[in-house]
N, C-alpha and C positions, 0 to 999 in steps of 0.2 A: 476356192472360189474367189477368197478378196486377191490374191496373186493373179490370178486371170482377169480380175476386173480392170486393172489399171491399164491392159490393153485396147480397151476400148472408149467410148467417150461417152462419161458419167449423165449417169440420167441427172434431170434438173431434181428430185423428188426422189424420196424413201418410197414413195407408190411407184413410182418409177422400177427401183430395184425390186420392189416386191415381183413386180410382173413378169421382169426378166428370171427371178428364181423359182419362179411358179414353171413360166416356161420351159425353162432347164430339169427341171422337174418331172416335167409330162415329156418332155424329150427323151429324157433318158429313159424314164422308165416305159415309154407305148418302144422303143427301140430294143430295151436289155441293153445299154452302154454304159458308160461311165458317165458322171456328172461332166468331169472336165471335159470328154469328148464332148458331151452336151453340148458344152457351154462355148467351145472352141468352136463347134457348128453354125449354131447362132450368130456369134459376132462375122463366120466366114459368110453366112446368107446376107446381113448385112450390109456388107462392104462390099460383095458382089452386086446388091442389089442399088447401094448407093443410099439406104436409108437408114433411118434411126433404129438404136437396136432394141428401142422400146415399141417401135413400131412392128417389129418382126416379130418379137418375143408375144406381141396381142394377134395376131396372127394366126401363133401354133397355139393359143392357149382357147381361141374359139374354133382351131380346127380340130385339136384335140381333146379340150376336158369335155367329153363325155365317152362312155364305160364302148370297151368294146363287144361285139357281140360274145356272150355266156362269160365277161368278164364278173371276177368277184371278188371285192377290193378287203374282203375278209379274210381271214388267216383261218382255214375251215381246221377241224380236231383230227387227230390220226385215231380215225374210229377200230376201234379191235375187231379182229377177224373172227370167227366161231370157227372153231376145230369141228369139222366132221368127223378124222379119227384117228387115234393114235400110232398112225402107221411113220415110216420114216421117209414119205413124199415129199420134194421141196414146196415149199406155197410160197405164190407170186404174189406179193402184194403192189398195191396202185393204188395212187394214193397223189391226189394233184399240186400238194407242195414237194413230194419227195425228192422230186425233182432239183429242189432248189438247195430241202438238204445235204444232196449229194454234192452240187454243183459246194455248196460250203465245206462238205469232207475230204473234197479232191484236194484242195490247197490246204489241209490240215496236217501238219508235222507230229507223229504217234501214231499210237493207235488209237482209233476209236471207231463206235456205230451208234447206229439205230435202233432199238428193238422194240419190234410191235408185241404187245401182248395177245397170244391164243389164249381164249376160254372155250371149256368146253359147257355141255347141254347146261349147265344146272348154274353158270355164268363161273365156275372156279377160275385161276389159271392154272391153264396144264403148259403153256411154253413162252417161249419167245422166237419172232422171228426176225432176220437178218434185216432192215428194210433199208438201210444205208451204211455206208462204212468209209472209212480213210483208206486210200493204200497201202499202209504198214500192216494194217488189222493182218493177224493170223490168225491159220484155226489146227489144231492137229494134225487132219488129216494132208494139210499143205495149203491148203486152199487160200489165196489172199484180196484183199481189196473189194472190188465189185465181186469177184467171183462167189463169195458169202452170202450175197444179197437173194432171200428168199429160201435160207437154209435153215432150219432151225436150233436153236442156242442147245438143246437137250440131243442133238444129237452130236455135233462137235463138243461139247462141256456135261458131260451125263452126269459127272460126280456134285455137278452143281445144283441140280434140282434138289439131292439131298444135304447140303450144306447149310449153313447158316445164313447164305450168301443167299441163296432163295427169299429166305425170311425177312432177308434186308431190300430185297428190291420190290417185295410186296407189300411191305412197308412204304419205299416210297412212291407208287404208284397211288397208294392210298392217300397220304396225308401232303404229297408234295414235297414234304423236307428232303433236301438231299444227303446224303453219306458218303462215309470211305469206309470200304472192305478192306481188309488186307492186317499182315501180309500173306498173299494166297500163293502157294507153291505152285508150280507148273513145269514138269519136269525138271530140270536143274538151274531153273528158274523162278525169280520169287516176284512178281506183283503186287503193286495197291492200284485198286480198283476204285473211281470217282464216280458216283454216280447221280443223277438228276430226272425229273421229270418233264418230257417234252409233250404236252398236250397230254393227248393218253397214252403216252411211249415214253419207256427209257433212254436215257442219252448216257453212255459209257464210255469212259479212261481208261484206260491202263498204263502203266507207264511198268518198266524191267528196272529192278534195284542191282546196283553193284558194277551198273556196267556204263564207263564214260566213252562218249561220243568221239569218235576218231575223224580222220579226213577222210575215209570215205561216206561216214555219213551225213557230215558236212555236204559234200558234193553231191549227194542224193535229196538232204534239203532244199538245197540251191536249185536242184534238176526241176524236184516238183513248185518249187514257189514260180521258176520263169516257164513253167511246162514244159519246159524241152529235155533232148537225151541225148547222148553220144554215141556215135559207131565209128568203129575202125576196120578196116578191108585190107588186108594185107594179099595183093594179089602175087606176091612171090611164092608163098605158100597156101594159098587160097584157101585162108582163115578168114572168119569175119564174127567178130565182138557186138556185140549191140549193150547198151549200161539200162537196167533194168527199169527207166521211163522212160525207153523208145520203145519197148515194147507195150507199155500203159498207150502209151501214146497209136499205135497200132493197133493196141487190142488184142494183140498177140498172145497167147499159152509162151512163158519162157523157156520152157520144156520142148519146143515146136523148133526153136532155134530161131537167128533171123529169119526175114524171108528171102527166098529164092528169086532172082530177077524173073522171072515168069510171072511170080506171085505177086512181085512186086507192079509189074507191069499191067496185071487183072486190075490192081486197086485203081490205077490215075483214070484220069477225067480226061474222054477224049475229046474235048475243046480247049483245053490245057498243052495238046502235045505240041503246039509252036512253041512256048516259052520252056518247055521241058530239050526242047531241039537248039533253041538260040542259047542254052545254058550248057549242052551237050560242047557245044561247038567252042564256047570261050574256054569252057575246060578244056580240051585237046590243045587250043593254043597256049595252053600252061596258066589260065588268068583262074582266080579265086571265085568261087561259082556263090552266087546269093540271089536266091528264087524263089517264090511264095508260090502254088502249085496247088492245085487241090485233089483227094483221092475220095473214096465211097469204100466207110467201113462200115459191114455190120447194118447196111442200109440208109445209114447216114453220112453227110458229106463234112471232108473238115478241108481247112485249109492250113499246109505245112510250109513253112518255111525252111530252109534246107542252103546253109552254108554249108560249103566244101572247099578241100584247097588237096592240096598231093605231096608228095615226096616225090621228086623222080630221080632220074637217071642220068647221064651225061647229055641223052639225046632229047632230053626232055619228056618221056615217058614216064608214065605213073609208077610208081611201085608200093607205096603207102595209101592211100585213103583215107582221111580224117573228115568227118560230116558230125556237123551240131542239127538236129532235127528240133524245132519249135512248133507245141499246136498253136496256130494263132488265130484259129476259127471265130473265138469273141471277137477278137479286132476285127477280122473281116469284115464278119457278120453286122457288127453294129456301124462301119461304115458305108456296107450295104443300105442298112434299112435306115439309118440318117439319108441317105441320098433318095431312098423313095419317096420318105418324107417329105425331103426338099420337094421335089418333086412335088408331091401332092399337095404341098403349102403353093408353091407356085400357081397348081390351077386352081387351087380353092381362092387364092386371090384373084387371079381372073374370069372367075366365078361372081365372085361378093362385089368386083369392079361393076362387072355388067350389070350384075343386079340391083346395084346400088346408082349406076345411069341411070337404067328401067323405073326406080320407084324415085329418084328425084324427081325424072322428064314429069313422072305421072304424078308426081306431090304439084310442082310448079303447074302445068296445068287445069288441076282439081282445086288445087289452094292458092292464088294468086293473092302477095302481099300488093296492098296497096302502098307505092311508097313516102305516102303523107298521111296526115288525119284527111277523113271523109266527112260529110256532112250528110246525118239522116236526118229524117223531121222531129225539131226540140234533143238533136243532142248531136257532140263532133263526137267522132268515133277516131280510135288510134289503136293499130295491130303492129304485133312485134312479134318474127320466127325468128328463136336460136338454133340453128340444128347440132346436133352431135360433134362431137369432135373427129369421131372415126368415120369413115367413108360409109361403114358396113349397115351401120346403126340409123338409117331413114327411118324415122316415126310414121306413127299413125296418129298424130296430134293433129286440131281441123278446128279451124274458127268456121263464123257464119254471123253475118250483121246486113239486116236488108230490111226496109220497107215493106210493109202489108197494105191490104187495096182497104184498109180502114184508115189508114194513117195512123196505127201502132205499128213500132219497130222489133223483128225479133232478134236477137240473140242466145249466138249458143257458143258452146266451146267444150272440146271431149278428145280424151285420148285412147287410142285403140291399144292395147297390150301386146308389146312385141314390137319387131323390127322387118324391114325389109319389104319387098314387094307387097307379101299378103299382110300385114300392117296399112300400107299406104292403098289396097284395095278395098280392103274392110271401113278404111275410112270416108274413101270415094263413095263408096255405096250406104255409108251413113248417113254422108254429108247431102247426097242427092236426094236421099229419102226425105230425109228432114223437111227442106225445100219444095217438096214435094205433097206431104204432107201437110203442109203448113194455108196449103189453098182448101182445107177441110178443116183444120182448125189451127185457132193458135193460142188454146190451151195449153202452157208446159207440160202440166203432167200426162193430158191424156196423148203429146208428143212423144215423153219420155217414153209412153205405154207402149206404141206402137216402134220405135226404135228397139225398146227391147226382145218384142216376140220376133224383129228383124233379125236382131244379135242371136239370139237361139236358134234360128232356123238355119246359121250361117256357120255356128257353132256342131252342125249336125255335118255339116259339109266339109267346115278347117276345125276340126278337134280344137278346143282352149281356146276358144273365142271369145275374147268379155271385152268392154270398156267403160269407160265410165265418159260422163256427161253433166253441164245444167244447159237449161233452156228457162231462157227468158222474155217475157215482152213488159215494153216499155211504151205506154199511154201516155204523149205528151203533155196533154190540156191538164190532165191531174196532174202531170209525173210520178207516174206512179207505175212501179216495176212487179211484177209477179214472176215468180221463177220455181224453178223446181230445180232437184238434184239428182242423179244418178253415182255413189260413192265416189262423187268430185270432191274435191277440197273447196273448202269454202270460197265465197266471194271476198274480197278487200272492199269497207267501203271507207273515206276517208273525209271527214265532216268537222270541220273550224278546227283545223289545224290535226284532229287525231285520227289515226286509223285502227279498226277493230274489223275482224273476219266475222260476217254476218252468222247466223246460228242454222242449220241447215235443216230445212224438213226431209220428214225420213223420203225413203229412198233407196234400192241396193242397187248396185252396179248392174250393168245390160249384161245380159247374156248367161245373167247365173239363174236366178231365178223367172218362169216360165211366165204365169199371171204375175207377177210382181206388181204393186200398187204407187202411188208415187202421188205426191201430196205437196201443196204449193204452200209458199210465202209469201206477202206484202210488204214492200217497202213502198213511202213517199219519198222522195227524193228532192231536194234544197238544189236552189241554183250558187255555185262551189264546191256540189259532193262531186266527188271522181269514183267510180265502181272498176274494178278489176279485176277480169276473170285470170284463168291461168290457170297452165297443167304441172304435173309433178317435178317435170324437171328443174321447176324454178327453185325448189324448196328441198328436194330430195337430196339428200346426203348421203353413201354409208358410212362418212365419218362422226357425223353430227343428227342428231333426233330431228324428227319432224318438227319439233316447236322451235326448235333452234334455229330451224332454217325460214320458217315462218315469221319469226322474230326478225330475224332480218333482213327481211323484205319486206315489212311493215316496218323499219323504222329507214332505209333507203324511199317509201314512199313518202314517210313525213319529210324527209329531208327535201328530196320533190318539190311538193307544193310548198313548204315552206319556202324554199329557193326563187321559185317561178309561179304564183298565186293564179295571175293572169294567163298563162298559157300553162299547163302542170301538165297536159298529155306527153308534151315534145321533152321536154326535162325529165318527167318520168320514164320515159322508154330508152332515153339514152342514160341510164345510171342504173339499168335494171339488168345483172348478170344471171344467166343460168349456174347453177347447185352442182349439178351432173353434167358432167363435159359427155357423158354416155347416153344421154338423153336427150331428143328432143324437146324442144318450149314455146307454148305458142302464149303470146301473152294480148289481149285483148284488154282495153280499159277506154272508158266515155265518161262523157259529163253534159248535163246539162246545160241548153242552150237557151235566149232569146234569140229573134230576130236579128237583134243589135249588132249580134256576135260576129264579128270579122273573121277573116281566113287566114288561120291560123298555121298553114303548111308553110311558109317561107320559115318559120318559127323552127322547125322539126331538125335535130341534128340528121344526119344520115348515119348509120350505122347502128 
């Protein structure tokens, strides 16, 4: 991974790289590829795309991290089979990691398996069975590799039920610890046997004493570490050789012989036959033949690559045949489903594009920033949206500052849970109710009340509907604020130079609980206090605690008004940063006013 990083261009941030190896991560793994394919993907979407490869890598990680359907991200047990009877039937086992164990014993050099334990009625063991294996694995009867798979240990090895070798592997099925057997005769052959326990199954070694590795089987490691095999065709004699993993690789009985061009011809893919014909044809004119091709074995499809070259004749006619056959099904396969991917990361961006138009247009419409302080009766008002850093992530955060036909002013401010269109609709229809409501009363709580059985009955309609809220009105002639809360975060109030988060009356958030009750506070209010509402994304961190982040935006306010005494809205909004680049912010803050009070908008930075 750090060798493939240095081709690209470094995130500014350790968060940064986290995202992209998250990415790479869920890439590889929803594909079945390699890491470095991964990650070679990735920077190629990228560069295609012309964007940041931290932008691509957030992309795949909200179009992919979550489970696929009947995905399960558990490592389930190899639950034992029950013996119905001790006859010499082979039994099939299934088993949904087997899969992957086998996929780990094809490229394993020796021999080795899997073995499931049979119990019979009364839960004893009476066997084991085949459930994976390496390709060297033998058995007496001839039988090798996969072909083992589902055959029982007591019927190939009988002498071993009664051995000591029984005793030991019951042993570690029981306690876990592993062992060595051995040394264990086997015709004119002597074994030690390594044994382990895999979940509720044995994992088994063996390895032959006395006998050192030659070049051929050198050349048959090699065969199976690259998967491929060799044949040779000697059409003068019309012999033909195959090396015993081009038959693994076909799935062939080695006893059946190569196959027959007939046979050979059953297997290929007839959407393949042009590139099997443009290969035909550069062979005849004597060129070196390298084709990737695919056949259907066994009901499965693989994809073979197939160098060839010749021996010929004066006239240039064949007379040797030499072919290296390669399965390279995983490569294919995984740059197959890297490309659907792409694919689907593409329209899921122009997807999250549109949608993220849709609930802007409709954010900017429903929530219009004023772009100065405003002036209600006895106090200037000043509003501030940070939105998200990502396009996708449109809030449901929603201010509200208006006049009532009393000449008290209400205020509210509340953020909807979640992102995206039904975020920014749930908030519209918060925001309007509010408003709405507010010509019947302009009681906070009994606001919040009715906001709430809103949020429930919406929660019936979009599942996981909750938000939270305070509602306040503010009495000039006293000054004097009543307010209520819905599981908001407190208010800022900041008074002869210090600011403290007001103490919140209870309150639970909209939309969880049905009658929920909601209960107001008093404050008077001094001409110099400044009050500040605001939602989570001012404060919220996941690198840093909720007080942490509170903390420093109460001492950014003192700095504020300390700095600017006389105008502290306009200084305050420009010095006040959002926590969460992934979060909306919507930050509302007033102060009390005289008459006297001049207009204060030329004062207001912009931004």
């Amino acid at each position: 991974m750090e060798s493939l990083r240095s081709a690209a261009r470094r995130p500014s941030t350790e968060a940064g790289w986290a995202t992209v190896d998250r990415a790479v991560g869920l890439l590889a793994g929803r594909t079945h590829c390699r890491l470095s394919e991964a990650h070679r993907h990735l920077l190629k979407m990228a560069a295609d795309q012309n964007r940041e490869v931290v932008d691509v890598a957030a992309g795949v990680i909200s179009m992919l991290d979550v489970p696929e359907p009947g995905e399960d991200h558990g490592l389930p047990e190899l639950r034992p089979a029950v013996l119905p009877a001790l006859g010499g039937s082979p039994v099939r086992v299934v088993e949904p990691w087997l899969a992957v164990v086998q996929a780990v014993l094809d490229l394993l050099p020796g021999q080795a398996a899997l073995l499931t334990p049979l119990r019979d009625r009364s839960g004893g063991l009476a066997d084991f069975v085949y459930a994976a294996t390496s390709p060297e694995a033998v058995a007496p009867d001839g039988r090798r590799g996969r072909q083992l798979v589902g055959t029982r240990l007591g019927e190939q090895f009988p002498e071993t039920v009664i051995s000591d070798r029984w005793e030991a592997y019951r042993r570690v099925l029981e306690t876990g610890e592993p062992t060595v057997v051995g040394p264990v005769p086997f015709g004119e052959a002597v074994y030690t046997v390594r044994c382990h326990r895999l979940g509720s199954s044995l994992f088994l070694t063996w390895v032959q004493h006395g006998r050192e590795q030659g070049d051929n089987d050198r050349i048959a490691v090699t065969e199976r570490l690259g998967n491929l095999g060799w044949g040779e065709w000697d059409l003068v004699r019309g012999e033909v050789h195959w090396s015993a993993q081009l038959y693994r690789i076909y799935e062939r009985d080695p006893a059946l012989g190569p196959l027959r061009r007939e046979e050979s011809e059953a297997l290929e893919v007839a959407e393949d036959l042009p590139l099997r014909l443009a290969a035909a044809e550069a062979f005849e004119r004597g060129e070196q033949v390298d084709v990737t091709a695919r056949i259907k074995v066994n009901g499965r499809i693989k994809y073979l690559r197939t160098v060839a070259d010749a021996v010929r004749d004066g006239a240039g006619r064949p007379l040797r045949i030499f072919g290296i056959v390669q399965d390279v099904t995983a490569r294919e396969t995984s740059v197959r489903r890297l490309a659907e991917v792409e694919e689907q990361l593409d329209e899921h961006r122009r997807s999250l594009h549109a949608e993220h138009e849709l609930a802007a247009r409709l954010q900017q419409i429903i929530l219009p920033i004023p772009e100065g302080p405003i002036e209600l009766p006895g106090v200037k008002v000043a509003v501030r949206y940070l939105p998200a850093g990502q396009e996708s992530l449109v809030g449901g955060d929603w201010y509200h500052a208006a006049a009532l036909r009393d000449g008290s002013v209400l205020f509210a401010i509340g953020d909807v849970a979640g992102h995206g269109t039904q975020a920014a609709t749930t908030m519209a229809q918060l925001r309007y109710s509010l408003r709405a409501l507010a010509v019947t009363t302009s009681d906070p709580a009994n606001l919040l009340g009715h906001l709430n059985r809103l949020t429930c009955d919406l929660d019936q309609e979009r599942p996981e509907t909750a938000a939270t809220a305070i509602v306040a009105r503010y009495e000039p002639a006293q000054r004097r604020l009543t307010w209520a809360q819905a599981g908001h975060l407190p208010p800022l109030l900041s008074r002869a130079g210090r600011t403290e988060p007001l103490a919140r009356p209870s309150g639970p958030m909209l939309g969880v609980v049905e009658d929920a009750r909601y209960e107001c506070a008093t404050l008077r209010m001094e001409l110099g206090d400044v009050l500040m509402l605001y939602t989570d994304g001012l404060v919220e961190h996941r690198r840093r605690t909720l007080d942490e982040g509170l903390d420093a935006v109460i001492r950014t306010v003192d700095e504020a008004v300390a700095a600017s005494p006389r105008q502290p809205l306009a200084e305050l909004l420009s010095r006040l940063r959002q926590a969460n680049p992934d979060d909306d912010t919507c930050i509302l803050a007033f102060r009390p006013v005289t008459g006297e009070t001049q207009d204060l908008r030329r004062y207001l930075r912009p931004g």
